[in-house]
N, C-alpha and C positions, 0 to 999 in steps of 0.2 A: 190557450191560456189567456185570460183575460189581462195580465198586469205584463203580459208583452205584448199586448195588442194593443194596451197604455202606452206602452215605451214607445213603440212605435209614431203613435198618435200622437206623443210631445214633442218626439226627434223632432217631425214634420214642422208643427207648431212653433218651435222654437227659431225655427228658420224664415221666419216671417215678422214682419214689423206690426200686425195687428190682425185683429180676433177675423176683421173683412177678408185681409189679402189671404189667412191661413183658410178660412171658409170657401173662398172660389178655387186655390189648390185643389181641397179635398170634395171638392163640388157637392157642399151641402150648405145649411144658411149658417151664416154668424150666431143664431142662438144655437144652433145646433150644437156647434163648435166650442159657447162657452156653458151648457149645461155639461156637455162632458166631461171639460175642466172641472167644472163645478163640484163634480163626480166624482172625479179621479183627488183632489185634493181634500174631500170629505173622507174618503177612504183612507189617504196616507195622514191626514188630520196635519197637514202643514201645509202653507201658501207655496204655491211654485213662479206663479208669475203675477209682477204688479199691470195691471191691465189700466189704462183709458182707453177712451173712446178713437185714440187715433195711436196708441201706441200700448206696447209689448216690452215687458223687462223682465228677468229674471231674478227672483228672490233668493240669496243662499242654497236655500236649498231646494230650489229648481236648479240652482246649476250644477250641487249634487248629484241630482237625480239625472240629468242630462249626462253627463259625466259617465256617471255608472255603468247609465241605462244606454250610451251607445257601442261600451264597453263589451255589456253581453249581447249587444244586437252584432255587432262583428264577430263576436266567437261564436254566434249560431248561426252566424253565413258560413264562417269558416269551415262550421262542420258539418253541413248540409255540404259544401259541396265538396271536402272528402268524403261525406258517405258516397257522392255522387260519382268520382275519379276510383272511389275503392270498385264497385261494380261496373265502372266503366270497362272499356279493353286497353291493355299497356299500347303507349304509344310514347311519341318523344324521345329522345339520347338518353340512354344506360350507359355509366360512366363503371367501370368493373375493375377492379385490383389484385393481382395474385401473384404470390413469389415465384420464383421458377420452378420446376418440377412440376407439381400439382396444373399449375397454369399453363404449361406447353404442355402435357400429356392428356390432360382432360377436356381443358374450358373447351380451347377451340371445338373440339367435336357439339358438343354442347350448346353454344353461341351460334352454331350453324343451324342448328333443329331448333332454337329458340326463337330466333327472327324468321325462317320458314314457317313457324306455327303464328307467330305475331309479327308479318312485314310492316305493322304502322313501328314498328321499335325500331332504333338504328344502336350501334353497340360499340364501342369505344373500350377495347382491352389493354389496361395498363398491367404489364411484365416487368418488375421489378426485385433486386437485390431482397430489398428489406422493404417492409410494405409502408404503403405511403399515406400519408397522414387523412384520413374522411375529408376531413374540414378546409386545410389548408388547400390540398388540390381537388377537392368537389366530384371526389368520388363517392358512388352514390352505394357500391356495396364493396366490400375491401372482404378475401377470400384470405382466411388465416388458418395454420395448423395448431392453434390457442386461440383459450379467451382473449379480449380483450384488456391491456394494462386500464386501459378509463374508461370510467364506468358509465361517461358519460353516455358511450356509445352504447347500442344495444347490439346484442349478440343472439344468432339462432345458431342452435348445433346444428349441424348437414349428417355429418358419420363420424361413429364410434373409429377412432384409427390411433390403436395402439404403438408403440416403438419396440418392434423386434429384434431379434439377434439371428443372425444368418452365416451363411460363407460357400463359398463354390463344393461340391460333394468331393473335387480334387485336392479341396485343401484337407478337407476332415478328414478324406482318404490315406494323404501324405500325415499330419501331425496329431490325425486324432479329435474326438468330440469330447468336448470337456464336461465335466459330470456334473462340477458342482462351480456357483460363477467364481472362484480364486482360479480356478484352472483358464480363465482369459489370462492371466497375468505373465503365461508361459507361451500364449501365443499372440501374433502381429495381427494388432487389431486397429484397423481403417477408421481414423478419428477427423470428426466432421469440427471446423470450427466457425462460429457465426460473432457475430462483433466484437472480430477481434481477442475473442474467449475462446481458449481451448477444451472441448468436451472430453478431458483424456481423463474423466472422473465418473463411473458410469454408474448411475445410480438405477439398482435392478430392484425386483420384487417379484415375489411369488404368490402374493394375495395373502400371506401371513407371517412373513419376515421380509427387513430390507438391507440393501447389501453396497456397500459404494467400493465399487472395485476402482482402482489405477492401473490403468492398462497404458500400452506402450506401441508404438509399430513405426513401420519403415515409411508411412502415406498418411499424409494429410491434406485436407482441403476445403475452402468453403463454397463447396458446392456440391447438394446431395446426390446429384446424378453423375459426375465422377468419382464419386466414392463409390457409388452403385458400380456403376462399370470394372471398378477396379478388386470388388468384390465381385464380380462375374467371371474375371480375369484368374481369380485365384489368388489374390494377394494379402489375405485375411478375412478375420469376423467385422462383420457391419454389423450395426447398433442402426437400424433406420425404422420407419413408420412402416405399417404395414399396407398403406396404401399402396405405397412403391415398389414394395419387393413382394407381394403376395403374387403374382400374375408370373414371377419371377419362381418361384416357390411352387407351384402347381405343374408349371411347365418342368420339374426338375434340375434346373438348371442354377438356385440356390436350394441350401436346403436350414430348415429350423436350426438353431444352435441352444440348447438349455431350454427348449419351447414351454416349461413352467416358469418361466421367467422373460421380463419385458421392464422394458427401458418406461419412464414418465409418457403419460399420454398426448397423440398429438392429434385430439379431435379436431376436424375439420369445422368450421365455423365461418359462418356468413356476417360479419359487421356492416352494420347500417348509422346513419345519425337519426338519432331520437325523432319520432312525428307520433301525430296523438294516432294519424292511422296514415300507417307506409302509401306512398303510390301505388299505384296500380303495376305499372313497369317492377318494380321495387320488390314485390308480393310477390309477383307470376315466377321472378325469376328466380325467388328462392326458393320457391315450393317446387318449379320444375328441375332443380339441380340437387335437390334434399331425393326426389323421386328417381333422376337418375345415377346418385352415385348407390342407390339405399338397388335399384337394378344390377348396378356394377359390380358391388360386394357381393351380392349372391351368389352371382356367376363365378365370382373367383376360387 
C-alpha cells in the first residue's frame, strides 16, 4: 500500500536535518528525495515540512502525520510478528494456576506429555487455595471451575462438568434413595464451604424446575477431596462436579443420587489476559488440555 510506504519514507525523512543527509540514508539523490515529498504532500494537499537548502522542519501537520503515522507503523510490526510467534513453536516459561483437586489429579499428567511434545517450553504449576490473580502474579493461563468474575480476562471453555449428587451404595443401602430432592433434608449431607460461605443451601434443577433445598449433616469442609473421601467412606450425599466423582461412579463405588437432578455448573475454563493474538506457548496449551480432558470424559 502506497500511503505506508509514505509513512515509512517520512519516519526516515524526518530524522534527518536536511533533504542531502535524508538522500545518502536512502541512497538515492536529493531531487529524488524532495519530488517524493513533493508527492506525498500534493496528495494529502497539506505542507509537512518547511525545507531550506541546509535545513528540515516540521509543519503542524507534519508532526501530525508523524505522530500518527509512527503510531500505526508499530502496531503493524506488532502484528506481523504475532502472526509470526502465532505459527512459530511454543517456547519460553508457561506460568499455569489451578485450585486443588482438578490440579493434582489432572494437570501434572498433562504438563508431563506437554513439554515432552514441546521441550523448548519450561512450565511453572502454581497449586492454589483460591485462584490467583493473571495479572498480579503473571500467570499466563489460571485453570477455573467458572467463568471468569472480569471480564477483562478472556475465557475458553475446556469441559462441560456439571455438579452431581452422589453417596457410597452403603449409605443408600442403610437410609434409602431419595425420590424427590426435599428427601435430602432427612439425610446427612457432606457440605463443602469456600470463602468462608457455607453451601448448606443446595440449589438443584431438573432442566424444568428449580429447587433450593437446606440440607444438614454431621461433616464439613473446605476442601473438595475430603468431602470426596468422606463420601466414599459412607458418611452422606455430596453435592460435587462431575469431573470428580464420575471415575468414582463407573467404578461403583459411588452411586448417582436423584440423577435428573444437578447442582449449578462447574465448567472447566481456561483464563488468559486479553492479547490481539495469544502466544504460541498460550494456544498449544489450551488446545492440548481442551483435547485431553474432551479424551478423558469419554472414557469415563
Amino acid at each position: 500500500m502506497k500511503s505506508i510506504s509514505d509513512l515509512v519514507f517520512f519516519e526516515l525523512l524526518a530524522q534527518h536535518v536536511s533533504l542531502a543527509s535524508a538522500a545518502e540514508a536512502m541512497d538515492v539523490t536529493p531531487p529524488a528525495v524532495s519530488r517524493r515529498l513533493s508527492q506525498m504532500e500534493k496528495r494529502l494537499k497539506v505542507k509537512l515540512l518547511n525545507r531550506t537548502t541546509r535545513r528540515l522542519s516540521l509543519t503542524p501537520e507534519g508532526e501530525l502525520y508523524l505522530e500518527r503515522g509512527c503510531t500505526i507503523l508499530s502496531e503493524l510490526a506488532a502484528l506481523e510478528r504475532d502472526l509470526t510467534n502465532l505459527n512459530s513453536l511454543p517456547s519460553g516459561c508457561l506460568s499455569i494456576n489451578a485450585t486443588h483437586g482438578f490440579g493434582r489429579q489432572f494437570l501434572p499428567n498433562v504438563i508431563s506429555d506437554f513439554v515432552s511434545l514441546y521441550p523448548e517450553v519450561s512450565v511453572v504449576l502454581h497449586i492454589s487455595d483460591q485462584p490467583m490473580s493473571i495479572s498480579e502474579h503473571g500467570i499466563d493461563i489460571g485453570i477455573r471451575p467458572s467463568t471468569p468474575p472480569n471480564s477483562r480476562l478472556h475465557a475458553k471453555m475446556l469441559a462441560h462438568n456439571p455438579r452431581v449428587l452422589c453417596a457410597a451404595p452403603a449409605y443408600v443401602q442403610k437410609y434409602g434413595m431419595p425420590k424427590v430432592p426435599r428427601d435430602l433434608q432427612t439425610l446427612n449431607c457432606i457440605v463443602t464451604r469456600e470463602n468462608s460461605t457455607t453451601f448448606s443451601n443446595w440449589q438443584l434443577t431438573d432442566g424444568k424446575s428449580q429447587e433450593t433445598i437446606k440440607v444438614r449433616g454431621s461433616l464439613s469442609t473446605n476442601q473438595g477431596e475430603i468431602a470426596l473421601d468422606w463420601a466414599l467412606a459412607g458418611h452422606g450425599v455430596l453435592l460435587r462436579s462431575e469431573w470428580a466423582v464420575s471415575k468414582h461412579i463407573v467404578a461403583g463405588t459411588l452411586v448417582r443420587v436423584l440423577p435428573s437432578w444437578q447442582g449449578p455448573s462447574a465448567d472447566i475454563h481456561a483464563i488468559y489476559a486479553p492479547r490481539k493474538i495469544p502466544q504460541a506457548k498460550v494456544s498449544a496449551f489450551i488446545n492440548f488440555l481442551k483435547d485431553r480432558l474432551s479424551a478423558e470424559m469419554s472414557n469415563r
